[in-house]
N, C-alpha and C positions, 0 to 999 in steps of 0.2 A: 087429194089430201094436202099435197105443197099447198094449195091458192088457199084452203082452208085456213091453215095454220098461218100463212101470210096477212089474212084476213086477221085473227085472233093476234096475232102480232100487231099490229096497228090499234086492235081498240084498247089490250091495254098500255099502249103508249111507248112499246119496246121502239118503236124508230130501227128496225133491226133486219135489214137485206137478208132474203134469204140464199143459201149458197148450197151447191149442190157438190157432192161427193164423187169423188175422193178428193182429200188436201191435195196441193200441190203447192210448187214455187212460183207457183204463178195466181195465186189465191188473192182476192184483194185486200190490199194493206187493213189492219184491224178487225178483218172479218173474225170468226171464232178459227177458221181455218189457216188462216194466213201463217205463212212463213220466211225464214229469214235464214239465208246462209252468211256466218261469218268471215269478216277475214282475219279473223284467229290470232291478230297482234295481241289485242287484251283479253286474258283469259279470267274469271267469267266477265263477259261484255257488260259495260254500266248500264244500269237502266235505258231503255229508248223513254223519252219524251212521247207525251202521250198528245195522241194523233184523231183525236176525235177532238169534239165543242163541245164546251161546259155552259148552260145558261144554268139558270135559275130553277126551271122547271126541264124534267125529263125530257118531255114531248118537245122540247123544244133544240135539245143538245142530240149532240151526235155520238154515238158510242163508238169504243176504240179497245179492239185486245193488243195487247204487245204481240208481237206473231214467234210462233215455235220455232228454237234454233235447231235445223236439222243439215248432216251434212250436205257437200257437194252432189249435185245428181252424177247420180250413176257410182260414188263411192261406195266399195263392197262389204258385206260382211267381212270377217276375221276369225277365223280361228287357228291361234298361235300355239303348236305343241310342242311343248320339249319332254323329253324322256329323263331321265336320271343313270349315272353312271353307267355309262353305257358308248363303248369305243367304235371305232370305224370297220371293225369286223362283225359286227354281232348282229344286221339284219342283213336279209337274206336279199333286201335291192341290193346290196353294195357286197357282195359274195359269200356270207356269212352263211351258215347251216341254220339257225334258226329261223324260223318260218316267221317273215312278217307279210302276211296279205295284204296286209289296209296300205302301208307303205309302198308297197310293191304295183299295187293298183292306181295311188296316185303320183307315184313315177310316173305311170305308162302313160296317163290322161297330162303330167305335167313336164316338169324338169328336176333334174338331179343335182344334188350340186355336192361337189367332191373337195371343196377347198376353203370352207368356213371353220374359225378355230373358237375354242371356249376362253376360257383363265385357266382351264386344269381344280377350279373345285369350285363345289357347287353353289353355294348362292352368290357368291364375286359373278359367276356366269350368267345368272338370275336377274342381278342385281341390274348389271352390263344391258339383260335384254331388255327389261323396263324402261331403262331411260335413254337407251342411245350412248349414254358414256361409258368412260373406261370404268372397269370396276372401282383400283383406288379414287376415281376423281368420286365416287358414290358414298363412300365410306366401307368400302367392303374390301379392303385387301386381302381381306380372310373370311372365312365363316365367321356369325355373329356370335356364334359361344365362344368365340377366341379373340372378341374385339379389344381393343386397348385404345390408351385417351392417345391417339392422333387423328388428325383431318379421313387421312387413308383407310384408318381401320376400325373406325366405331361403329360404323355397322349401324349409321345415319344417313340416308337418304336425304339431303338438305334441301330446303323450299325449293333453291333455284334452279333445281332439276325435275321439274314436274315428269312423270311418267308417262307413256303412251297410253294408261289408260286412263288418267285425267284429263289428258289433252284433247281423245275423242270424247270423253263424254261432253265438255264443255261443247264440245260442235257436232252436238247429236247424237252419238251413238247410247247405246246400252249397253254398260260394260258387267263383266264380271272373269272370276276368276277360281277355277276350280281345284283342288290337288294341293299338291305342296307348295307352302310358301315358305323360303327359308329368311327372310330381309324381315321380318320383324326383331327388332336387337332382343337377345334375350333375358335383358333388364325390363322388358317393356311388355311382356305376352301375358299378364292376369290379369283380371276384371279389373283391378286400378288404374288401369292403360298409363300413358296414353293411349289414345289410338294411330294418331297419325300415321304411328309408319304400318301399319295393319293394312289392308288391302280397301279395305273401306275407306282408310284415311291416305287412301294413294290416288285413288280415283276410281275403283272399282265397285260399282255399287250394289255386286250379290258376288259373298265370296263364300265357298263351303269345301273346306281342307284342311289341314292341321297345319300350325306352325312350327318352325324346328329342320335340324336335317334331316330327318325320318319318323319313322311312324311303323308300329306295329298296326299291320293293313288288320286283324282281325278283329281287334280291339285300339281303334289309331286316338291318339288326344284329338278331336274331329270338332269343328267350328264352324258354323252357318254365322255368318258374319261376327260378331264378337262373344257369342251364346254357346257355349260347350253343349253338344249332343251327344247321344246315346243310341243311336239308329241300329245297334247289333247286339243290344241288350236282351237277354233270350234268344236270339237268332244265332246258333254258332255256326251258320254256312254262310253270313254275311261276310263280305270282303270287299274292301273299301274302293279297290279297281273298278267292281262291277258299281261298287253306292257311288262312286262319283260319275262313272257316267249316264246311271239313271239321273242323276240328278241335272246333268249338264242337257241331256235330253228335255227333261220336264220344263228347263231354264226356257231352254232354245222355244220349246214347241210352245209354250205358254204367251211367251213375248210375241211369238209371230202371228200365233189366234187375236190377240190383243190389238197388234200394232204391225201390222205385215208390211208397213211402210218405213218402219225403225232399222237401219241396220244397226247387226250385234259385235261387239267383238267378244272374245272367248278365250281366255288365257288357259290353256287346260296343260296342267304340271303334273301327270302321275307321280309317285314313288318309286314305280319301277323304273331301272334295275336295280337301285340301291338296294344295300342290306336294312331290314331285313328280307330276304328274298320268299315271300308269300303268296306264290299262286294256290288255284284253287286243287284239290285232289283230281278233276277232270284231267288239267292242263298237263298236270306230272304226270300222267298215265296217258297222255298223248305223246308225249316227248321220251317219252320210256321204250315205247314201242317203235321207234325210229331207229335207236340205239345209233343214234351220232358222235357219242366221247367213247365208243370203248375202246378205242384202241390210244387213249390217253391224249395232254393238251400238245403234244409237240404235231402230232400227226393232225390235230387240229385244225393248227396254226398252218401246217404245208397246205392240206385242205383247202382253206379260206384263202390264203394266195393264189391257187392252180383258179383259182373262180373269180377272185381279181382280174387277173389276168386274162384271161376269157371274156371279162367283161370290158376290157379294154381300161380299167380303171388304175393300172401300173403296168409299165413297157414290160416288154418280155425279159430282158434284158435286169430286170432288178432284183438284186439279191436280201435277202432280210439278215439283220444282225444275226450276231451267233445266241444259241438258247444262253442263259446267264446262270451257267450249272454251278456258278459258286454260291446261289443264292436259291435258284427253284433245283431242287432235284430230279433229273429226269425221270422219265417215262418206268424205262425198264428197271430204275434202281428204286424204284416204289416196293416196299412189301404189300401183300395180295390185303392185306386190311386197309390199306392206303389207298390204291388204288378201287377200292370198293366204296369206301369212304368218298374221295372225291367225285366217282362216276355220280354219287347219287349227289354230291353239292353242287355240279355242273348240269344237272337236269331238272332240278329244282328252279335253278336259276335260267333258265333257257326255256322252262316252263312259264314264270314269270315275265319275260319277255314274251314270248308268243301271247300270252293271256291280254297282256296290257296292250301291244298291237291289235287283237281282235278288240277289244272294249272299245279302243281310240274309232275302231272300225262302224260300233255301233253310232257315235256320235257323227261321224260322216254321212250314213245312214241315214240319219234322223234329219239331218239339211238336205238330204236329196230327197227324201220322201214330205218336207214344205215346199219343194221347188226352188230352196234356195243353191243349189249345189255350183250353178253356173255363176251365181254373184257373188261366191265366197272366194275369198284367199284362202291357203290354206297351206300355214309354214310347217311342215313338222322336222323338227332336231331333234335328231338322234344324239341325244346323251348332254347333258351341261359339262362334260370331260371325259375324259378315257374314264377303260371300267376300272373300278377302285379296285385295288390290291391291300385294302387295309384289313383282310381276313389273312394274312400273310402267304409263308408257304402252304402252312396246314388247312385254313380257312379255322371256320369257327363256328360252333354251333350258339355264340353271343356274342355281336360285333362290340355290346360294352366293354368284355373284357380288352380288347383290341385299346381302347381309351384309358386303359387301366394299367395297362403296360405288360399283357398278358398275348404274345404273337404268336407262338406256335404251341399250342396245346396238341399233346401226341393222339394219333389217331386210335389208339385203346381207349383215351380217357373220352374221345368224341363218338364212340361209336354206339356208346348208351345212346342217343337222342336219333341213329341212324333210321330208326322207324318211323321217325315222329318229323323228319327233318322239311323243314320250310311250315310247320302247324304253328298253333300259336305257343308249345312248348316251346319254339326255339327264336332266337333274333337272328338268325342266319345269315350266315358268309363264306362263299368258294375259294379254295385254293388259289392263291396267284399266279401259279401258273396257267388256270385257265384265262384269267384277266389278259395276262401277256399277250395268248393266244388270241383275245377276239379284241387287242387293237392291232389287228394283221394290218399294214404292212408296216406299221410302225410297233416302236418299242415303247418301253416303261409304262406307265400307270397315271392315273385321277395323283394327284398333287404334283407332278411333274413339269410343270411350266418350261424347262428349257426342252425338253422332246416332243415331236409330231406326238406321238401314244397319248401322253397328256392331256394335248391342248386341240387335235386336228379331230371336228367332226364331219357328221356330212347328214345333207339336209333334201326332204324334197317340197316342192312348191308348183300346188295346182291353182288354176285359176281358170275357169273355161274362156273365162266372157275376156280375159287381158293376156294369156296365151295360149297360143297356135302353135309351135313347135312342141307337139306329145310326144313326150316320149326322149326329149333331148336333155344334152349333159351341159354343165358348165364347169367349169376348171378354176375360175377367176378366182383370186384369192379373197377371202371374206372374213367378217369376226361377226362374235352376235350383235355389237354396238349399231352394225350395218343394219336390222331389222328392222327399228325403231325407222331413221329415216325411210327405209322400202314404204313402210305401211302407211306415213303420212303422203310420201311423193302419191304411190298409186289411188288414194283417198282425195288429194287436193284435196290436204291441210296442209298450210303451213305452220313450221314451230315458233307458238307464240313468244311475243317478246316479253310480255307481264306475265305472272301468275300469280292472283290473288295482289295484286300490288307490285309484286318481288320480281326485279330482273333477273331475267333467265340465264345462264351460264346456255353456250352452244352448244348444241350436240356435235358429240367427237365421230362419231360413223359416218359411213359414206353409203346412200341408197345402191341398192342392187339391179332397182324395176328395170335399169338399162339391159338389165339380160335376159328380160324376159321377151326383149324383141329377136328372132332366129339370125336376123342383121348381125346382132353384136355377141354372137355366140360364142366368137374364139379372138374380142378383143380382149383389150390388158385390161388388167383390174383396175379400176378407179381408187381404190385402198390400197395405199402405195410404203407405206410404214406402220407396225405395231409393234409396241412392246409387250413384254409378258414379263409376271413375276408371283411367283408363289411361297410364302414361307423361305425367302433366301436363296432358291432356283429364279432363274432368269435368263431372259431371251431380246432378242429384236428380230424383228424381221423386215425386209428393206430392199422393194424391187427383186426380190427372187433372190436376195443373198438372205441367210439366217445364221447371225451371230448368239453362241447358247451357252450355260454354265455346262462344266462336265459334271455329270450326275453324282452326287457324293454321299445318298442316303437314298436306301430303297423306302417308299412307303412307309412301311410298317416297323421301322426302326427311329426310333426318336432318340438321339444324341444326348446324350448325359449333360455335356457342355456344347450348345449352338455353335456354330460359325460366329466370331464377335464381328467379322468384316464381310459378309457377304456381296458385299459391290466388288471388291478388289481380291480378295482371299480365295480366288476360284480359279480352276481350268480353265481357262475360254477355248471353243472348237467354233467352228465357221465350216459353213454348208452353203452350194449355191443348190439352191432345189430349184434349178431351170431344167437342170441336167442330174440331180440326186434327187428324186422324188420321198424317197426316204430316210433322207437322211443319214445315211450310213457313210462315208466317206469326209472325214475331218481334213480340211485342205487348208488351218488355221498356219500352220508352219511356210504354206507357200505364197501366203496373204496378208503380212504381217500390218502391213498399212490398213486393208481392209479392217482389219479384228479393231486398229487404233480408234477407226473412220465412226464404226461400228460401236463401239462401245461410248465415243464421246456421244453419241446420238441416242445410247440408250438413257445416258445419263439426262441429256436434255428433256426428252422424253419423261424421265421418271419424276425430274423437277416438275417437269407441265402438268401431272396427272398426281400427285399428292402419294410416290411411291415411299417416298422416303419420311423417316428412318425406316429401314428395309431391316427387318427381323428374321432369323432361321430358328427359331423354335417352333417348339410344332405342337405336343399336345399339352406341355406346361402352360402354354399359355391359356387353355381351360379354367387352369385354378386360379390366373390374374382376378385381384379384385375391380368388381364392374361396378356404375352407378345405379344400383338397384336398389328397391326400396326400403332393402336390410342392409342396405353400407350404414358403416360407421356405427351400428347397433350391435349390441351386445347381450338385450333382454327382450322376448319377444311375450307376451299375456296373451291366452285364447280362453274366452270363457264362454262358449257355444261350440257345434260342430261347424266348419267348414270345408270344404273341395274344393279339388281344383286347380292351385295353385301353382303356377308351372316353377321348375327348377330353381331359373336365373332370378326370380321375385320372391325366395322362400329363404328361411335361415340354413346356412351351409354348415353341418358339423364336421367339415372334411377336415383333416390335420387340424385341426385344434381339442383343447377342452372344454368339456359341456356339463352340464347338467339337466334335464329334465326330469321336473315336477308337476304331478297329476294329481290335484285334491278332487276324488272320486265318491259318490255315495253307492254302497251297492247294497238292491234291494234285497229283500226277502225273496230264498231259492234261489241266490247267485249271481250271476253277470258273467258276460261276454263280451267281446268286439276293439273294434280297434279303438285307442285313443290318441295314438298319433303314429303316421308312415309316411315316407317319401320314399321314392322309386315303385320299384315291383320287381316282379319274376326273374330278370335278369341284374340289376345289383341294385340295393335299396337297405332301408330298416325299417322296424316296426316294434311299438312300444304297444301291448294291445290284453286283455282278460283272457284268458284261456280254462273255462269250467272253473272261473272266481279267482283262477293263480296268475299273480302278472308273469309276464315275458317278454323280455328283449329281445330280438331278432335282428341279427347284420346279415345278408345276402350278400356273399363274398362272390362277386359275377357269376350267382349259378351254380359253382362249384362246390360250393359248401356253406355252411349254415353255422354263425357261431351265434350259443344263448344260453342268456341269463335265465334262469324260472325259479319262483316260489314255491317252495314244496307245499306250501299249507293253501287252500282256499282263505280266500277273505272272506271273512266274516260279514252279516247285512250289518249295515252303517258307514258313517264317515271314516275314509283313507285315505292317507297320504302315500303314493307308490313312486318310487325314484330311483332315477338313473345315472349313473355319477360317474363319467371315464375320464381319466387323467391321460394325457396325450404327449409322449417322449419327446418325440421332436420338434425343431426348430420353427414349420410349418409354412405354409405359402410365402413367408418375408423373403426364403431363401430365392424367390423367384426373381428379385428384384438385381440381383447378384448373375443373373443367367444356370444358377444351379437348378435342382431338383430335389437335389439334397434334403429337404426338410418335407419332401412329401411322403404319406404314407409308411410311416415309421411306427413305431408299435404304440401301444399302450394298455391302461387296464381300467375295466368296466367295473361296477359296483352295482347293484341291487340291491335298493332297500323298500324297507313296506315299515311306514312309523318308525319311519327312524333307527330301525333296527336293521342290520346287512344281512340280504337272506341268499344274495349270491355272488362271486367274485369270481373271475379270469382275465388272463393275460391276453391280446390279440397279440401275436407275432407280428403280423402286417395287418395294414386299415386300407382301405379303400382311398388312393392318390388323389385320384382329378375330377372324374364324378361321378354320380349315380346314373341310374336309366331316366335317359332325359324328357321319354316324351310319358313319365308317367309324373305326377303330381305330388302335392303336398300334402296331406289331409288332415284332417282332426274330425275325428269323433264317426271315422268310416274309411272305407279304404277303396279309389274306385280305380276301375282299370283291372288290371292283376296284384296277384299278390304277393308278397315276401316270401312268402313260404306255403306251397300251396299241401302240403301235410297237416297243416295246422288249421288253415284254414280256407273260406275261399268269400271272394271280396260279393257284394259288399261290405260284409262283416261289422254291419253297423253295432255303436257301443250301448250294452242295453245298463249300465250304471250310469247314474247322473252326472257328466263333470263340471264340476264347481270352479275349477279354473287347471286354467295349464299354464305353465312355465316354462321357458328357456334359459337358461344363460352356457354365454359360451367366453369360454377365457382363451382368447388367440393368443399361441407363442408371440413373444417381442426377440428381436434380437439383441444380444450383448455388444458392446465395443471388440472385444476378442472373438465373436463370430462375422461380426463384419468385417474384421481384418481379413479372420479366415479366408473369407468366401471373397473380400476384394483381390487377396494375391491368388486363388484361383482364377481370376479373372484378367489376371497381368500375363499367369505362367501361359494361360488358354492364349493369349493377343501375340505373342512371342512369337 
């Protein structure tokens, strides 16, 4: 058959060698097979010059393909995992009570590693693993809902830090990225893109996850590259844990039927453990029958130490801080509903962990059942930071309230949802006290940057084919920035110097691959300085000393008025963790030069990496105004239905005054449905026909329901139905002042139908910072969940004609006498 086709190749004139399978790097130049590895300076490489003879006629020229850039031989697959809020106690390799198998399994084939640290919140830690840099130097000093116009904090990934998965794809791989992406700014997440900072527009070329910090798994804002899906639409036993890794499966096993010669890299980011915490009914009724929390989180936390300890993973010798009973209430001073309460939000949560570990398990799975198991890397991190404490002491049956300024809701008013807790009734959150608990041996919480608890996770890393030491431990100190370099070093690639034109800024991490030889198992770390900084917490760490701020806000408490000096207006303690592995012993007073030595180096540091100006606000800075595509607008026209729309690209009626106008025709026999809503089930509004009578609906986090209604049906024909709230206070300006002052302050609603008022009340309090973030804007339906599931249930499309919709919204300004106000509150605050 070859001489045949060889034959027919000649007479009609192809000039065309034939070449026998499979490609390799050793293919001849311009064949259809040929290939080419780069040396990765200029990323994508220019044109080759073409390599074949041009005459006149076919038969007489030589033919020439550019040849395929595919990596280094013998570079491996990737698949990079990080977990979500989730501390150094919470799987069961590193001592913890919940059951992680897949973990636990590639310990024993890998290595452990016990001394890689995050930023303490989650996409700064995200942000950090994509590129090799420090968070600020990325734009992410903070989450991207709380960006503000500095280098640090806009929550802009800039050209000259191209990401690890641009950089492979340019040198052959096939990249994609599954699960939560939190680095899309969220000025930037609706069908108007851009795209660039998208995953698509990072380098990843199949991305299927929601953007944002979370996601309701039942019902998640879900994206197959820039396309909003629906995949659990009818299906209520779908759960987005299990949909991403069938999907990551189908990814994997597709590509390698296709191209079994391509390797993948694989960014896979669950949800879990963040709130909300949604496993499936199985998983809680797995972890029920254990009965691991009943004897409450303190005996937890002993627990989880006696099995550190055993595992050699802290000296015998180490004592853990004291419980923080001025903040968590212990164990025994629980009343029996509290304690019932929490048993079932600490097994929900622990269900969800174990759930998400087996899923990760089935992805492993599916590489060892293509044979590729031996030529994978395989990072998995536990946690992007300690486990979040932002459900406070009580936890929460809706983390939005937590954003709202709503911490401890009493366990009477949470024990309505006790049934239903971790379903898609609830956005679920556990007590902090269990948080404490599972970052055993350390203390405090996810936004904590100056504490081990925070910012110290731990990581394992298998590789058959690059190591030999199974089953071994590493100590060396690490950061995620460190990933990025590991996965190029052991790939041979180097990081390019161009990308797309644009000089590269360096990468700030230091490769780890040196540990995966059993030689360098117990030398010093290569990472010899890091700084840390969170919302106004702040750290160094420096050769085994750790200079840190003393803690001065738990979590879940947001300060009226910020720290105005967070560099200088701090405790500083000083830790040698050669000899305090936990941190617990402040030897600042006997090291006074150190702490000096120590903090000019943090400052050098913070200059080098775009920390400053360093801000201690925490969830005010939500309602700062961003470059989105409703700045500076006032009036917004809709005269069709649309979806979709995420939050940060939508008109914000939070502390101001609005009006919304709906010129509607409603047919013969009535009308229904939504005609405009943003949020859902846990805080939102909705302007929407209810059996021909309009209705206002505010979703006061779940808690309650305030509403306008028409007593009469509309009549069939044209209507004008309007919504008119006049808004007391001073509004978001006061932000600018460092206050809060002018958020969520009262006002009063109006409903009219032609101009006539058919309904009026007062709100006492409004909704401060913002609505539920991973549900949409709509007009003319309502998708996701809904404002008020008594009234109605979504999609609830609008079956009257609208004719047009209208916004306007009249933002407070400030007086001269309220800026004096709020400027000498800012002098008394500096004093």
């Amino acid at each position: 058959m070859t001489q045949r086709l060889a034959v027919l190749a000649l007479i009609l004139g192809l000039g065309v060698a034939m070449q026998s399978p499979p490609p390799s790097h050793a293919e001849t130049s311009g064949s259809p097979a040929s290939t080419i590895t780069l040396d990765g300076k200029q990323l994508p490489p220019p044109p080759m010059a073409f390599g074949g003879k041009i005459e006149e006629q076919a038969n007489k020229s030589t033919p020439w393909w550019p040849p395929r850039i595919v990596p280094p031989e013998d570079a491996p697959n990737v698949l990079l995992i990080i977990t979500d809020d989730a501390g150094f106690g919470v799987p069961s390799t590193f001592g913890g009570v919940i059951p992680t198998e897949t973990m636990d399994a590639l310990a024993k084939e890998g290595l452990s590693y016990t001394n890689i640290h995050s930023t303490a919140l989650c996409s700064p830690t995200r942000a950090a693993l994509i590129t090799g840099r420090n968070h600020h130097s990325v734009g992410f000093g903070v989450i991207s809902e709380q960006s503000t116009a500095y280098p640090g904090y806009n929550s802009i990934i800039t050209r000259d830090k191209a990401t690890i998965g641009r950089i492979l794809l340019e040198n052959g791989y096939s990249t994609s990225w599954f699960g939560k992406d939190h680095n899309v700014p969220a000025f930037q997440a609706s069908v108007a893109g851009p795209f660039e900072q998208w995953p698509n527009g990072l380098g990843f070329e199949y991305f299927y996850g929601f953007v944002g910090g979370d996601a309701n798994q039942w019902q998640p804002n879900l994206f197959r590259n820039t396309t909003q899906i629906y995949p659990f639409a009818g299906n209520p036993e779908w759960n987005l844990v299990t949909g991403m890794a069938d999907e990551a499966i189908d990814w994997i096993t597709d590509l390698h039927q296709v191209d079994s010669s391509k390797p993948f890299f694989v960014k896979y980011a669950p949800g879990a453990t963040h709130a909300p915490h949604h496993p499936t009914k199985e998983w809680v009724e797995k972890i029920e029958s254990m009965k691991l929390f009943d004897d409450g989180y303190e005996a937890l936390r002993q627990t989880i130490f006696e099995n550190q300890k055993k595992l050699g993973l802290v000296p015998e010798d180490t004592k853990l801080a004291a419980w923080p009973a001025d903040k968590l209430k212990p164990w025994d001073q629980l009343s029996d509903d509290e304690k019932k309460l929490f048993i079932r939000q600490v097994e929900v949560f622990a269900a969800y962990a174990a759930y998400n570990d087996h899923e990760i398990g089935r992805v492993v799975q599916a590489i060892d059942d293509i044979g590729e198991l031996d030529n994978t890397l395989i990072i998995y991190i536990n946690g992007d930071n300690g486990t979040s404490a932002e459900g406070g002491p009580m936890g929460t049956p809706n983390e939005v309230a937590w954003f709202n300024g709503i911490a401890e809701m009493p366990a009477e008013t949470q024990m309505q949802w006790y049934d239903v807790w971790g379903t898609e009734e609830t956005y679920n959150h556990m007590s902090a006290g269990w948080s404490w608990a599972f970052d055993t041996p350390f203390d405090y919480f996810k936004q904590n940057a100056n504490r081990l608890g925070g910012i110290r996770q731990n990581m394992v890393v298998s590789w058959p084919n690059g190591i030999s030491d199974k089953g071994g431990r590493r100590d060396q100190f690490m950061h995620v920035i460190d990933v990025v370099p590991t996965i190029l070093e052991v790939a041979g690639i180097e990081q390019p110097e161009t990308v797309d034109g644009i000089q590269q800024s360096p990468i700030e991490g230091t490769s780890f691959a040196y540990t995966f030889d059993k030689a360098n198992a117990e030398v010093p770390s290569r990472h010899k300085t890091q700084y840390f900084e969170m919302m106004g917490q702040w750290a160094l760490y420096h050769d085994g000393w750790l200079l840190s701020t003393e803690v001065n806000r738990m979590p879940w408490e947001t300060p009226g008025t910020p720290n105005p000096d967070p560099l200088n207006k701090q405790v500083l303690q000083l830790y040698d963790l050669s000899k305090d592995k936990n941190q617990s012993t402040d030897i600042a007073k006997d090291h006074p030069d150190k702490v000096k030595e120590l903090k000019a180096l943090f400052i050098e540091e913070a200059k080098k990496y775009q920390v400053f100006p360093m801000d201690a606000s925490v969830t005010t800075r939500l309602a700062k105004p961003r470059p989105s595509i409703t700045a500076g607008r006032n009036e917004f026209v809709y005269t069709k239905p649309m979806t979709g729309v995420p939050q940060g690209d939508s008109p914000s009626l939070l502390n101001s005054s609005y009006t919304i106008t709906a010129e509607i025709e409603v047919p013969e026999g009535g009308a229904e449905g939504m005609i405009l809503t943003s949020g859902g089930r846990f805080a939102g509004y909705g302007f929407y026909l209810l059996e021909s009578k309009p209705v206002f609906t505010w979703n006061m986090v779940n808690l309650k329901r305030i509403k306008w209604e028409g007593k009469e049906a509309l009549a069939p024909g044209k209507h004008t139905v309007e919504f008119d709230f006049r808004y007391d206070g001073l509004g978001a300006a006061t932000l600018a002042f460092g206050s809060p002052s002018g958020l969520g302050q009262s006002g009063t609603g109006t409903l009219k139908v032609d101009g006539k008022e058919v309904a009026s009340q007062k709100m006492d309090h409004t909704i401060p910072t913002i609505l539920q973030w991973d549900e949409a804007f709509d007009v003319g339906s309502d998708t996701l969940t809904g404002v008020d599931d008594n009234d109605y249930k979504p999609p609830f499309p609008l079956t009257a004609k609208l004719d047009k919709l209208t916004i306007k919204i009249d933002r407070p300004e400030l007086s001269e006498a309220d800026k004096k106000k709020l400027e000498d509150a800012v002098q008394k605050a500096s004093d």
